[in-house]
LUMTORLO-764141 format. One record per residue: x, y, z of N, C-alpha, C in turn. Coordinates in pm, whole numbers, plus 50000, padded with zeros to 5 digits. Each point is the difference from the previous one (the first is absolute). Layout:
% LUMTORLO-764141
XYZXYZXYZ
...
This chain:
% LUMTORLO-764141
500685099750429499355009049908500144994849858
498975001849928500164997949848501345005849915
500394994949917500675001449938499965019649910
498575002749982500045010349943499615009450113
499935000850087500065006050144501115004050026
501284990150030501325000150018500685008049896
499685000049836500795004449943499135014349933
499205003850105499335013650008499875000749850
499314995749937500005000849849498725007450003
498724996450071498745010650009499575004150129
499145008050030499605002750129498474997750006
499744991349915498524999150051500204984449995
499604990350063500124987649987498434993750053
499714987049943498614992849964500274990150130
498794990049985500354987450079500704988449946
500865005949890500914990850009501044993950068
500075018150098501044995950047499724990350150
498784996949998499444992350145500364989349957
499964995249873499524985449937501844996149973
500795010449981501744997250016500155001650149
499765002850098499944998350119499564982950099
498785002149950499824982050012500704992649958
500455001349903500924989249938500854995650057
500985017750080501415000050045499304991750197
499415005349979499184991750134499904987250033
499174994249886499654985649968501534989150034
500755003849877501274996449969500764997250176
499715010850076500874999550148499164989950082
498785003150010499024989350076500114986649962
499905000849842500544983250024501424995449987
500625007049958501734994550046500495006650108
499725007550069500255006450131501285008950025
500355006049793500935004749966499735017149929
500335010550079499635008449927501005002349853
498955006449902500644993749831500575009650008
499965015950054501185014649962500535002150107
501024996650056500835003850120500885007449977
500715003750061501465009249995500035008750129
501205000850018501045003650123499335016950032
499215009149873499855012149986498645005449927
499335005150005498925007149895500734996349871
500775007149973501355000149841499834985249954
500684990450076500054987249975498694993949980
498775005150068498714993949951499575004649867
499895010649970499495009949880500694990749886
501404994249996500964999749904499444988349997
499434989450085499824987549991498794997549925
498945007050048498785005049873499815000249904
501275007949958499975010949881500864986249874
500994993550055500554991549950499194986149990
498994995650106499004988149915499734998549890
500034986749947499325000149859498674991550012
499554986050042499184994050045499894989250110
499005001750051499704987650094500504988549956
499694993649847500264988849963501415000249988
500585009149930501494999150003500814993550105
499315010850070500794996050196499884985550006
498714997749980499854984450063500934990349910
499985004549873500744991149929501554995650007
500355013850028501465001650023500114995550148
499334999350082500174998450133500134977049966
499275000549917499734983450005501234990549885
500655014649951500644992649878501184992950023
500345004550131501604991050102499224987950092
501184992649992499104986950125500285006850141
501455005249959500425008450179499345004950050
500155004650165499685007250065500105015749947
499205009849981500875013149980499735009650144
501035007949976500495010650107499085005149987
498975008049913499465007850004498144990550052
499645009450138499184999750039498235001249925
500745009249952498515006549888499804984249872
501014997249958500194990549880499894984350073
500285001550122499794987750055498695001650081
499715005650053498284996849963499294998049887
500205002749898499314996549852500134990549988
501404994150002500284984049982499154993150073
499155001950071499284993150100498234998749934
499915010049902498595003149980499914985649892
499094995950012499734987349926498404999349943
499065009850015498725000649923499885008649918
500134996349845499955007649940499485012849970
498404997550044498395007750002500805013050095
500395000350103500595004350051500915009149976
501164994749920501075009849963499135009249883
499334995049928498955005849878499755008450026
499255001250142499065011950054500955007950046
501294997850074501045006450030500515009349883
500364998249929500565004049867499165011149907
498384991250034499525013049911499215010350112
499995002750095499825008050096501685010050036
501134989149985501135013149991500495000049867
499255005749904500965006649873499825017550079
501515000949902500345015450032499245008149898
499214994049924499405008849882498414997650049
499695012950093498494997750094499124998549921
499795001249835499274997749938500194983449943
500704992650047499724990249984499574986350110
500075007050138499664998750118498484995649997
499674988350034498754994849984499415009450114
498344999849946499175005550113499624993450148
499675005150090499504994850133499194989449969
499325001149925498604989149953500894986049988
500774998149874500794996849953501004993450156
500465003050080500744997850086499104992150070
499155002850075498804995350057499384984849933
499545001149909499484985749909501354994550006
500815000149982501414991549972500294992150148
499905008450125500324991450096498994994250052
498475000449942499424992550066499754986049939
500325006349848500414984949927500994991150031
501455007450099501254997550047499174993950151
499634999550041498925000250126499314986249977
499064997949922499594991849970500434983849968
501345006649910500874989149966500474992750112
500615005450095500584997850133499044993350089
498715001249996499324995650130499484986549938
């Protein structure tokens, strides 16, 4: 769930929160790592609520040569296309108004699409 979902801040919510959904989606499909886990509902909500960015993660995940313990951070370490983490990042901000549109998501991977083939 979105970040402003979880922290029940409104009760009417847009399609943003589809477009923070894909993201958290995207992110598992291609590292085959889900990004909010926890042992409990509690432990997921808190994990949410405490993100700051996609890029962060990735950065901090890449900033040791080691192996790290943490599953979520060691899949990031793995992400290596930039275009990629980009679209990652601005599809999960916690501030849904800064959450790019579907359109926006769409043109990006087919440009991401393109590049690749």
């Amino acid at each position: 769930m979105a970040p402003e979902m979880v922290a029940l801040q409104e009760t009417q919510y847009d399609s943003k929160v589809d477009i923070w959904a894909l993201g958290v989606m995207m992110h598992e499909v291609i590292t085959g790592v889900v990004l909010f886990n926890g042992i409990n509902p509690i432990e997921v909500r808190k994990n949410i609520l405490q993100f700051t960015s996609y890029k962060e993660l990735v950065e901090k995940s890449k900033k040791f040569g080691f192996k790290s313990s943490n599953l979520i951070e060691e899949s990031c370490r793995k992400m290596n296309n930039t275009e990629i983490i980009d679209l990652l990042d601005d599809m999960l901000q916690k501030d849904p108004m800064k959450r790019i549109p579907i359109e926006e998501v769409i043109t990006r991977l087919e440009n991401i699409e393109t590049k690749l083939n």
